[in-house]
N, C-alpha and C positions, 0 to 999 in steps of 0.2 A: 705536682702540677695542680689538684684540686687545691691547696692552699694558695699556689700564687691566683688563680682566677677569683679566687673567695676575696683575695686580696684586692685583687684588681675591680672588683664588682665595688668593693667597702670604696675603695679610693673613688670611684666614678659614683658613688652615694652621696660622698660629702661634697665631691666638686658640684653636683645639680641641687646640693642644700645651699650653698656658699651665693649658686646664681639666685637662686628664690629668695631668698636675704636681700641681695642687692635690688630685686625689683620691687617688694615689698616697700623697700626704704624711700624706693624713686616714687612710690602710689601715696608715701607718709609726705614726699613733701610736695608734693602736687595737689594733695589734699590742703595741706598749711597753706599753700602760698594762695588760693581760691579764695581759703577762709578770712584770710587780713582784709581788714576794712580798706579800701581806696580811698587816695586824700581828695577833698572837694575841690573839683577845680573848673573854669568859669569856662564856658564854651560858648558857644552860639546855639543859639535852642534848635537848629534844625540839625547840627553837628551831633549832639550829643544823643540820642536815641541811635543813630545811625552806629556811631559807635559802640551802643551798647550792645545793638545786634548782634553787631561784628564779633563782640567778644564772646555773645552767648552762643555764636555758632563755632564758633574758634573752638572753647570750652566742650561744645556738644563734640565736635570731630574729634577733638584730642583723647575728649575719654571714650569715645568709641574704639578708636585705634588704642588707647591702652588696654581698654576689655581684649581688644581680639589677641593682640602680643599675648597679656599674659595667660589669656583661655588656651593662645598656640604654643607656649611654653610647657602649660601644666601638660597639655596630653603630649607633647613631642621629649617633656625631660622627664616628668613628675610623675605618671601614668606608664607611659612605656617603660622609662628608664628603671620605676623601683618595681614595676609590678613585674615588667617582661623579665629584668635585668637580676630583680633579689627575688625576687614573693614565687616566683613560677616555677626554677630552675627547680628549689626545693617543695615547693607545692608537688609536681611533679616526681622527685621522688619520694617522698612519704606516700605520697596514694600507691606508686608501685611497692613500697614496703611493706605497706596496708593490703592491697590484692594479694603479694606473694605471703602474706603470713592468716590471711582468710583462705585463699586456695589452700593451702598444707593443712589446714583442720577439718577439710571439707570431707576428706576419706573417714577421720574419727567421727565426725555426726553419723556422716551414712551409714556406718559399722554402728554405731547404738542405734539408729531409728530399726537398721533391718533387723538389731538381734531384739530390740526389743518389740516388733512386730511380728517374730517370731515366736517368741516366750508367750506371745498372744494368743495368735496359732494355735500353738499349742496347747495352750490350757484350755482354750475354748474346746477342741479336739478330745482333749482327756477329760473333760467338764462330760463331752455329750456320752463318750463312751462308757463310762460311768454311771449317769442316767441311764442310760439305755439298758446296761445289763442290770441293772437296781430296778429296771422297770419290764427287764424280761426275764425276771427268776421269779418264778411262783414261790407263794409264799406254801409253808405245812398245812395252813386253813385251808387254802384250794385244795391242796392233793387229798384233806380228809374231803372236802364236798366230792369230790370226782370218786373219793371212794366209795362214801355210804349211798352214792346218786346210781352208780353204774349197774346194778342190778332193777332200778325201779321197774324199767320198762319190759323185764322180762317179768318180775311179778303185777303188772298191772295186765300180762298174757296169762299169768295164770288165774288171774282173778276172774278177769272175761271168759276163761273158757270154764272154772269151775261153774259160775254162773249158768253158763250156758247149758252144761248137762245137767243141775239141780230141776233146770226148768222145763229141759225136757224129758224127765226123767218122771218129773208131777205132772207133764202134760200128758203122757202114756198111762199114768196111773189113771188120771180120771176118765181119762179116752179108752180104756182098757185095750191098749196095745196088746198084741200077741205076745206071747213069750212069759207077758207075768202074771206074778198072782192075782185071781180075783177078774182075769180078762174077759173074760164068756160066761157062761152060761144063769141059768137063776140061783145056784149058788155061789156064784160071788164076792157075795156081801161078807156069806157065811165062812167062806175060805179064807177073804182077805184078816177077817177079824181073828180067826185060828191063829194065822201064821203072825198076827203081830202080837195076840200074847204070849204064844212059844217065845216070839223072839224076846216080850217083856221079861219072864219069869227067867229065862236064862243069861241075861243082860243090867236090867235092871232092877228088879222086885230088891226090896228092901223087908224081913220081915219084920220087921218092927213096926212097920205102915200099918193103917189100922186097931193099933192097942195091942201088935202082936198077935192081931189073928190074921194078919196074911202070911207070915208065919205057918201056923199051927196051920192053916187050910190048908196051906201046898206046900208045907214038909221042905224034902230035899229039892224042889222043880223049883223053890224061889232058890235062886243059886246067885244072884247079880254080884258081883265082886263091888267093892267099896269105894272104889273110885270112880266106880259107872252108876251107882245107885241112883235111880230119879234122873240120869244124865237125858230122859227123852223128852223132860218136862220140866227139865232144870235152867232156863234161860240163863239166870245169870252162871250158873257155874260151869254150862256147856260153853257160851259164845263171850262171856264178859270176861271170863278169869284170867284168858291166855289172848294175846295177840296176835299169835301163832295157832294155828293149826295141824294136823297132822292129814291133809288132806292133797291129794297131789290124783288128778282123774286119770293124768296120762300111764299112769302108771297100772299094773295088774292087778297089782297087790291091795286089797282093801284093807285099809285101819281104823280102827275102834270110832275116832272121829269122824270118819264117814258114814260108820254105820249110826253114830247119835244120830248124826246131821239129817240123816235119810227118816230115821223114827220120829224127831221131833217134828221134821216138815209132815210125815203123816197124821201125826195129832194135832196139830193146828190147819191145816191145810184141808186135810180130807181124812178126817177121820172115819167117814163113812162114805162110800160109794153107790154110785147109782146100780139099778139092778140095770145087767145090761140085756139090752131089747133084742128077742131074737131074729132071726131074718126076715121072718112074716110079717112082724111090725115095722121093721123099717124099710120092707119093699113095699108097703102099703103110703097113698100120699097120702092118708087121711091124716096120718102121723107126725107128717112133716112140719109144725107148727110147735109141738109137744119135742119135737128134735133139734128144732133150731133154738127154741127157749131151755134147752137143756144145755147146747153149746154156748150160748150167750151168760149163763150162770156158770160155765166151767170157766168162761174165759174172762168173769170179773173176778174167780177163787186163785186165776194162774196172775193179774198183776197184782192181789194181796200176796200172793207169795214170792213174789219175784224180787221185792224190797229183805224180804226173808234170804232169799237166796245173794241177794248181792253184797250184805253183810258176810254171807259167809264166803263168798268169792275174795273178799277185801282180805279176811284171816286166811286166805290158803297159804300154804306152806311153797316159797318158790325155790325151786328145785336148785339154785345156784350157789341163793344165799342162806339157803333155810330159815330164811325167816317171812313172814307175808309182807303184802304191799302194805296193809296197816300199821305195822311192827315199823316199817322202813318210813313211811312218811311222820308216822310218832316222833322215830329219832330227827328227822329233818326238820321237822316244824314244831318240835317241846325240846326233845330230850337235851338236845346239842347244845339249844341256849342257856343252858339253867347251869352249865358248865363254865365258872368264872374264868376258865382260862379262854375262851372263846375270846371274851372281852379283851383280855390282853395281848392275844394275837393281833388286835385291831391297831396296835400300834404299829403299822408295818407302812412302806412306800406306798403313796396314791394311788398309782398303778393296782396292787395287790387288792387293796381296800375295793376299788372300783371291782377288779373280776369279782369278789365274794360279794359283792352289792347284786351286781349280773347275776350270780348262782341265789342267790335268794330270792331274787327277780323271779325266778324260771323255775323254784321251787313252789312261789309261792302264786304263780300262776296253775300249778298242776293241785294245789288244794281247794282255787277256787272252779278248778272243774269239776272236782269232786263234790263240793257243795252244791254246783249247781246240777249236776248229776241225783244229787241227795232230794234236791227241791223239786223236778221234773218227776223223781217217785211220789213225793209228798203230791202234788198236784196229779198224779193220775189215782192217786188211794183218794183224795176229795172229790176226784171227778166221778167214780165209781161210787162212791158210798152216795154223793148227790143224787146219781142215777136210780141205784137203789131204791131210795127214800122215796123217787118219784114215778119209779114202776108202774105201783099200784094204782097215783092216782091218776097217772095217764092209763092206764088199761078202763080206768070207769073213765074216763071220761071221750075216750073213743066206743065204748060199749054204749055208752049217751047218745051219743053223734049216728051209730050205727041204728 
């Protein structure tokens, strides 16, 4: 059946060729027989224009009317017949050939765009998680900062409190607290001085000091063991040798460190004591003058010595890590970097690099408190010696004024 219509279509192709032939042929010779010259022939001069009208309207309607014939041919044979009749029938099924064979591929794109928009997905997914745990695993350089950090703040408690009893411990001395040596009466002076050369000559005396006649003077009672020799007067081999101290207040037990620390601050500090005033004198106000310039010179000897005392606060020994707060910021701020392998931990994820930037940060903010802690001493040792210096001549020049 599809052949005979193909057949039938081909046969009604050639009959609407056969007709456009034939009128083709009638427009060739309508064309010719216009074109031949007309013979001269003699007419009446008013006849002949009239005639010629006639034929050029003749002429004008014939070819009008063949325009419209063959315009109504071509769209009634030419146009509908090959376009509706051949061109459409199969135009129309190749486009559905065309839809049914782009519909049937249309599941295979969808199935790649969605796996490969998956494969996306997912690697973006495993990209982050990835990062994430690469940027939440500390590195071994933080856990060593967290370890050598995690003690500081209990030795910067031991530091403040050794301090704090060095200072009042020289503040009782000079004030002649009850209980110690040297507290009351007019021999004082005489008491304090006894019991700190017993304690020298059994502590420190070296007899070799003097050419060997501190030796020969006091025999067996210079007894000082070799490791404490001179240790009262010894700056650098009491306070500079060691980092560390053997010094802990909380504790009952006194050790040999303590007792330097305690002798040397008496030799530099207060070597001699005031004779202390009996009660008559200072129930009396005529005194009062002579008593508050006596407290005013204890209390420029107690911030010389407090700079003293806070150096050795820094070497206390803390009771966690056994080692002092100085010991522990040495390692944090020298010891740690001078160690090449430091540098080559540095090659670790951003993440890791940035917290040990932070832990240095917040190391190196607790050194500049300490410096500036260092300089607020240094400015009250200049403000006192100023003072000093200028005593005297403001005492004359208010005795002037008076």
């Amino acid at each position: 059946m599809y052949k005979q219509a193909q057949h039938s279509k081909i046969k009604s192709f050639f009959s609407v060729a056969k007709k456009m032939l034939c009128v083709l042929a009638l427009i060739f010779a309508l064309q010719f027989a216009s074109a031949k010259e007309a013979k001269a022939t003699c007419c009446a001069c008013s006849v002949c224009p009239m005639i010629m009208g006639l034929h050029i309207v003749t002429e004008t309607v014939l070819s009008m009317d063949i325009s419209t014939k063959i315009s109504s041919f071509f769209t009634n044979n030419v146009i509908n017949g090959l376009t509706n009749g051949l061109f459409k029938p199969h135009l129309q099924m190749m486009t559905l050939e065309l839809s049914t064979a782009a519909l049937s591929i249309v599941p295979q794109f969808g199935a790649m765009i969605d796996g490969q928009v998956m494969n996306n997905s997912i690697l973006a997914l495993q990209t982050a998680q990835i990062e994430a745990a690469q940027s939440q695993i500390p590195s071994v350089s933080m856990c060593e900062f967290a370890t050598l950090s995690k003690s500081v703040g209990a030795a910067d408690h031991s530091r403040a409190i050794s301090q704090q009893v060095l200072a009042k411990h020289n503040i009782n001395r000079l004030t002649g607290t009850q209980g110690l040596l040297g507290a009351s009466g007019s021999g004082s002076i005489t008491e304090d001085l006894e019991n700190r050369f017993r304690e020298y000559l059994a502590n420190y005396c070296d007899p070799k000091d003097q050419n060997n006649a501190l030796g020969e003077a006091q025999g067996a009672a210079c007894s000082g063991s070799d490791a404490r020799i001179n240790k009262d007067i010894d700056y650098t081999n009491l306070m500079q040798s060691n980092f560390t101290m053997g010094i802990d207040f909380t504790s009952n037990n006194i050790t040999d460190d303590e007792r330097d620390v305690f002798a040397m601050a008496k030799n530099l500090y207060s070597p001699t004591l005031f004779i202390r005033p009996e009660r008559a004198i200072l129930e009396n106000p005529a005194n009062r003058d002579e008593y508050v310039d006596m407290m005013a010179f204890l209390a420029k000897k107690s911030v010389a010595a407090n700079s003293f005392f806070a150096l050795v606060g820094l070497k206390t020994e803390n009771p966690q890590s056994d080692v002092s707060y100085y010991d522990e910021m040495n390692i944090l701020t020298k010891e740690y970097y001078r160690d090449p392998a430091f540098f080559a931990k540095l090659y670790d994820n951003p993440a890791n690099v940035m917290r040990q930037k932070a832990a240095m940060q917040g190391i190196g903010l607790m050194q500049q408190r300490d410096i500036f802690e260092s300089q607020i001493r240094s400015e009250m040792l200049l403000s006192v010696i100023l003072e000093t210096k200028l005593a005297e001549d403001s005492k004359d020049l208010l005795g002037g004024l008076q």
